[in-house]
N, C-alpha and C positions, 0 to 999 in steps of 0.2 A: 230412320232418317239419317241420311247424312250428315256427317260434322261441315261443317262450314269450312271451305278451301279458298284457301287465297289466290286471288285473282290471279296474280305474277305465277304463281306455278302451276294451273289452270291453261294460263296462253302461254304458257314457256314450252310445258307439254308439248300438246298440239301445235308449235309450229312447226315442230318438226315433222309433223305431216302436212305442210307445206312446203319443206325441203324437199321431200320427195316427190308433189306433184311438179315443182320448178328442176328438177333436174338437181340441185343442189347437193355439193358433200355434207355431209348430218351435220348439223349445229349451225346451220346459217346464216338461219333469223335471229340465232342466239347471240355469235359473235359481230353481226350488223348491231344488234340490240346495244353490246358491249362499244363499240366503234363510236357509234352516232350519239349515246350518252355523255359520251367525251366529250365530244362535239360539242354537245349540246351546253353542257357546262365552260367551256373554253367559249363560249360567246355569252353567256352572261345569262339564258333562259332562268326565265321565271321557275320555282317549284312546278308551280302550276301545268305551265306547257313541259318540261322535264318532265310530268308524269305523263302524258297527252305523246309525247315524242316518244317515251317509251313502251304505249303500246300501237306507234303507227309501227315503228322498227321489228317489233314481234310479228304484226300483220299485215307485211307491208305487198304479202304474196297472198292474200287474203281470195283476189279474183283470177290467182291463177291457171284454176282448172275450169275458167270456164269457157276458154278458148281452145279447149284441148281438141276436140273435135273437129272444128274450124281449123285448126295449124294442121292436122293430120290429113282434111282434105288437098288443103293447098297445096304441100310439099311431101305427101304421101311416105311419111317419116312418122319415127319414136316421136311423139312430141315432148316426153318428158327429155331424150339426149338432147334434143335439138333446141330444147328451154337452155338447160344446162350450159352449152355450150355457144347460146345466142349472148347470153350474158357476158364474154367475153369478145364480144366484137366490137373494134373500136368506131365502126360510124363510117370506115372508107369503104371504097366500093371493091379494092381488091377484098377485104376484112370479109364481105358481105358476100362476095361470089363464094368467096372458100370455104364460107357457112352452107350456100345452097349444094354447090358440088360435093360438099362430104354428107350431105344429107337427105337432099334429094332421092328418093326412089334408092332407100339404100337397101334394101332387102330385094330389088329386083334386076331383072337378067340385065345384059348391058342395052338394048336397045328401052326396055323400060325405064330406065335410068334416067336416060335419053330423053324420053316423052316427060318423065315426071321434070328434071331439069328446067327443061322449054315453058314446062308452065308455072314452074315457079317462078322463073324470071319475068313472065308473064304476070305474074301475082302479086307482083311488088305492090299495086297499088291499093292491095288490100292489107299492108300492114298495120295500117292507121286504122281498120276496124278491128285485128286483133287486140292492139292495147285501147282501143275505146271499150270493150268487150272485159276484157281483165281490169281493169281499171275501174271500172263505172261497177260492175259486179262487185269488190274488191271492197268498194267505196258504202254499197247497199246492205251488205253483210255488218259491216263496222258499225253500222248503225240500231241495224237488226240486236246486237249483241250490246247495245246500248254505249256505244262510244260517241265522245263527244266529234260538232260538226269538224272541230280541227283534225283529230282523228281523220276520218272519212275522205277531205282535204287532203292529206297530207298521202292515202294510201291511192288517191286521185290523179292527183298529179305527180305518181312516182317516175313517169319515164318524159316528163316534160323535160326542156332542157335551155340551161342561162341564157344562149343565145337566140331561140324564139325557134330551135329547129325539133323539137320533141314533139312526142305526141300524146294525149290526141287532140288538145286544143290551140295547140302552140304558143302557149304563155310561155311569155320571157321576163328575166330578171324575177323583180320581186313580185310580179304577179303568180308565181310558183311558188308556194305555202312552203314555208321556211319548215316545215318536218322534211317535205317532201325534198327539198332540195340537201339537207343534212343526209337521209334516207340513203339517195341515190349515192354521195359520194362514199358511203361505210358500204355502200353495195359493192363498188369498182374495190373497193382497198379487199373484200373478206374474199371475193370471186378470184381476182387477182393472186393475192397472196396464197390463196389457196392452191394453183394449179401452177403459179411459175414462183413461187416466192415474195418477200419484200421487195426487190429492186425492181420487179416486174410491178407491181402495186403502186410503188413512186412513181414509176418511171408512166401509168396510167394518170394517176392523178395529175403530171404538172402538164404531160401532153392534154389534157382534156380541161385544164384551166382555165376558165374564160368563153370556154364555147356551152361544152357538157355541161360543166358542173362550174355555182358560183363560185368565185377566185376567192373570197372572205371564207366559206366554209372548208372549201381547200385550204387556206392558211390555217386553219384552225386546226384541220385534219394533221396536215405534216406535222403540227408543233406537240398533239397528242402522241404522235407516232416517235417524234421525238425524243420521249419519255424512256427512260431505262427501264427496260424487260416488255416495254408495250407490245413488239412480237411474239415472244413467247407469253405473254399469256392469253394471248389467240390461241396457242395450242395445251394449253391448261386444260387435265383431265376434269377438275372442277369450274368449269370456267360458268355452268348451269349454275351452279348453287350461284357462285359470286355474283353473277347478273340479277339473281332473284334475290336474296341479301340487300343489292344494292339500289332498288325499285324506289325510284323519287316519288314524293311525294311525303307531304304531312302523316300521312297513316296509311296503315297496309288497311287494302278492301279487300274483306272476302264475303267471297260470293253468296248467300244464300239459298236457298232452294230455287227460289223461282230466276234467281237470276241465274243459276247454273243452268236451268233449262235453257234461259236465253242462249245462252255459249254452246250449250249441245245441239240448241238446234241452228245455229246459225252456222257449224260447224258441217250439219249434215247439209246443208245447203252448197258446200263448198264441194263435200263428197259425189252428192247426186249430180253435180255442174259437168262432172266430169264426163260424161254421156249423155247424149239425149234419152237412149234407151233406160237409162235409170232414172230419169228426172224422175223426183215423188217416191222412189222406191224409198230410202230410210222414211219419211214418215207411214209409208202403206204398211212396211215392216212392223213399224213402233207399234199403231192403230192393229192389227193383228194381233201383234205381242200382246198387249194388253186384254183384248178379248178372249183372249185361250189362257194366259193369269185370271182373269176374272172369273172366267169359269172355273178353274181348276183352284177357286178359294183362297187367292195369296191378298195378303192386304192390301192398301193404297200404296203403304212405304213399298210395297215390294215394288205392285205394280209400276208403279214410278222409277225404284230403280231399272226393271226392266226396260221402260220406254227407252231411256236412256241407251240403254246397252244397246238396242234395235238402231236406234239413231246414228251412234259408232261403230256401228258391227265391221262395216266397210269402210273405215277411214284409211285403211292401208291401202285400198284400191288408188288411190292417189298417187302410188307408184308403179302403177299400173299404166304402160301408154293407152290410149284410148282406140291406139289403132288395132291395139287386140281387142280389146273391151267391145268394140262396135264391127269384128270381124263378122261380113256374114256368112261364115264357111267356118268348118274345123279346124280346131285351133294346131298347128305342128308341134313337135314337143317342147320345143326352146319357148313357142307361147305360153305353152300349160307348165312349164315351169314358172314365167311370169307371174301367171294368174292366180296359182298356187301361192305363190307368198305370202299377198295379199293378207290371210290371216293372220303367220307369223309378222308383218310389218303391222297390223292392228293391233295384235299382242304387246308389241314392245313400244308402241308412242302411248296406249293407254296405261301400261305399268308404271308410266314417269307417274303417274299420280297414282300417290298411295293410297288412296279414299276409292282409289275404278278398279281395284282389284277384281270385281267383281266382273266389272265391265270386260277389264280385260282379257281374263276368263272365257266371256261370251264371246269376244275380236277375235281369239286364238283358234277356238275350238268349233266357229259354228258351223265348220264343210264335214266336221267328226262325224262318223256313224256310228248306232249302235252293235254293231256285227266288226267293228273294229277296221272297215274299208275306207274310212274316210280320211283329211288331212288336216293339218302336218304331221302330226304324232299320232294316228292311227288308233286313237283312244277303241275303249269300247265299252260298252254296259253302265254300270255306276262310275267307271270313270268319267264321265261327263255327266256334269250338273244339268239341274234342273230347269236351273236358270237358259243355260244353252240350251238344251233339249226346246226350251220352248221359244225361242227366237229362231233356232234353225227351221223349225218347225214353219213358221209366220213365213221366212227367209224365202223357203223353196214356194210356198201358196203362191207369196205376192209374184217372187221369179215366172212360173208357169203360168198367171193370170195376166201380165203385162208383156206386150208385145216388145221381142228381138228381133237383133238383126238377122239373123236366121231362120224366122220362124213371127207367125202371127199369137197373138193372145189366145190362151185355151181356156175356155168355158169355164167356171166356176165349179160346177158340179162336175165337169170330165177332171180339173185338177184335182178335187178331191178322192176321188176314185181311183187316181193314180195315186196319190200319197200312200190312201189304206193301203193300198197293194205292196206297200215298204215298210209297213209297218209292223215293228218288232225286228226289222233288220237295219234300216235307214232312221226311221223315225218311231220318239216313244208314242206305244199305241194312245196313252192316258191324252196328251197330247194334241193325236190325231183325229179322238172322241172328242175333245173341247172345241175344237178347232171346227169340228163339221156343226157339233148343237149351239156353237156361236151364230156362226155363219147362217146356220139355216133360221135362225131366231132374227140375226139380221138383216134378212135377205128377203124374210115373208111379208106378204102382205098386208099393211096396215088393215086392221078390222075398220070392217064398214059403222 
């Protein structure tokens, strides 16, 4: 069994794989986290809600892969650039044009360009189901993971705005959950700061005073920012540790078993969001995983940590645009570079916790083969664990039985067939034997 992990280094982890599905430079939600803390104490907040406000700020991009596919329809675009980069637009219509024109149909010839343009400007009126879509997802996850209704609230109404023009309800003033509006203005100051500096960060926040964001948590902001070193320590190599240190609240919570599941799996929810083609995949992975452990004799603790490991295998795909993810043709190589990464960005958000070593392990390594062909590092033989061996295993079953954009679902008994055929070069045969006397044990017919 695992040791018991504190909740703040847990979600502090993992939002960093939220930066990457929002387009975001690393440490996002971190330095938001940092920001809106301030905030939150320069207006007087309770412990209570100070602990509630610092994990909307950690989760405040909680539903943002679930519009990934929707924005990639629309504007036939990276949805993670064009996340990244929407987050800097200030709300005018030149702001808004310069967003579609540089992203529009950016990978295609000039008269595609042209068509995708025309209908994205055509598509305006569906941005108000993108953030109902992120927002309301966002909101359902927080809950799932057992965060209070303020949480959920607060991750709800992240793009409402003071003066009644946000979406997707259009609450104004104080009918916008006071995380949510704290939230939004650490959001402008970290996006801001980040890509033009401080004076570009002021010079957002006093322009957006009064309309965007409330004028009270605006004053509170500058008078934070005010503070001697308060910019550099936005770029404080430790700035993780300090935000998790400084986690309000009466007592540090950590998590327990069963509530770490809660967090893993509301986590794979965010993952699988990310496609339609994958919806269900991390659990059908996990339920696999576990059946080919079972067979193959490993305990409950094991079994369990392996569920786990299934559930994150793919949490790097988050930086992954969906517009490859759901290509239905072959991917060009600058894609399969994309796609390729995927495991090294699994490897290194699950390594922030020292307890997923294991996990992490499983994140880095599950496209490895055993003949040494597979990636990122080309492992081979006993260099890749057991634990992987038997996830990548479940990995490809569940990939070849669920229908892509490429191709229709393959028969159970033809994907197995194919597997053996790999076996001892792609996949451990031991494995491959669990995996079929599973299935076939699960698959027969109840006795009459």
């Amino acid at each position: 069994m695992l040791a018991q992990i504190r909740l703040a280094e847990l979600i502090g982890a993992l939002s960093h794989a939220l930066d990457l599905t929002g387009g975001q430079i690393a440490g996002h939600c971190i330095r938001t986290a940092h920001i809106g803390t301030a905030i939150g104490r320069r207006l007087g907040l309770s412990e209570a809600q100070m602990h509630d406000l610092f994990y909307t700020l950690m989760l405040k991009d909680l539903g943002c892969s679930a519009n990934a596919m929707r924005m990639c329809e629309i504007f036939d675009t990276d949805d993670t650039r064009f996340k990244g980069d929407f987050r800097r637009v200030d709300g005018t219509l030149p702001s808004l044009l310069r967003q579609v024109f540089r992203h529009a149909g950016a990978r295609r010839s000039v008269a595609g360009r042209a068509k995708a343009i025309l209908k994205a400007l055509r598509a305006r009126k569906h941005a108000a189901q993108l953030v109902d879509i992120r927002c309301r997802r966002g909101a359902e996850i927080a809950r799932q993971m057992r965060f209070s209704e303020d949480v959920a609230a607060g991750i709800r109404h992240l793009d409402e705005h003071h003066d009644g023009t946000g979406r997707p309800e259009g609450l104004k003033g104080e009918e916008i959950h006071i995380f949510a509006r704290i939230a939004l203005v650490a959001q402008v100051v970290d996006v801001h700061s980040a890509h033009g500096g401080p004076k570009q960060a002021l010079r957002q926040l006093r322009a957006r005073r009064g309309n965007w964001l409330d004028p009270e948590v605006v004053d509170a902001c500058l008078a934070v920012l005010a503070q001697p070193g308060a910019w550099n320590d936005l770029k404080a190599p430790d700035l993780d540790q300090k935000v998790l240190a400084a986690e309000p609240g009466q007592t540090i919570i950590l998590a327990d078993e069963d509530y770490l599941d809660d967090i893993v799996e509301g986590f794979a929810r965010v993952i699988d969001a990310k496609s339609p083609y994958t919806a269900g995949h991390s659990d059908r992975v996990a339920e696999i995983t576990v059946m080919i452990a079972k067979e193959l004799g490993l305990s409950p603790a094991e079994c369990r940590m392996l569920r786990r490991a299934a559930l994150l295998h793919d949490i790097g795909k988050l930086g992954v645009s969906a517009r490859v993810l759901n290509k239905p043709s072959g991917l060009d190589p600058e894609e399969w570079v994309e796609m390729r990464a995927h495991a090294a960005h699994s490897e290194l958000i699950l390594a922030r916790i020292p307890a997923f070593a294991e996990l992490a392990e499983v994140g880095g390594a599950h496209h490895e083969r055993l003949d040494g062909r597979g990636y990122p590092r080309g492992l081979a033989g006993d260099e890749i664990s057991l634990a992987t061996r038997i996830v990548a295993t479940a990995d490809v079953f569940d990939a070849l039985t669920a229908e892509r954009p490429y191709r229709a679902p393959i028969p159970p008994a033809q994907a197995l067939a194919m597997i053996r055929e790999t076996a001892g070069a792609h996949h451990d045969p031991l494995c491959v034997d669990a995996l079929e006397r599973a299935w076939q044990r699960e698959s027969a017919p109840a006795a009459a």
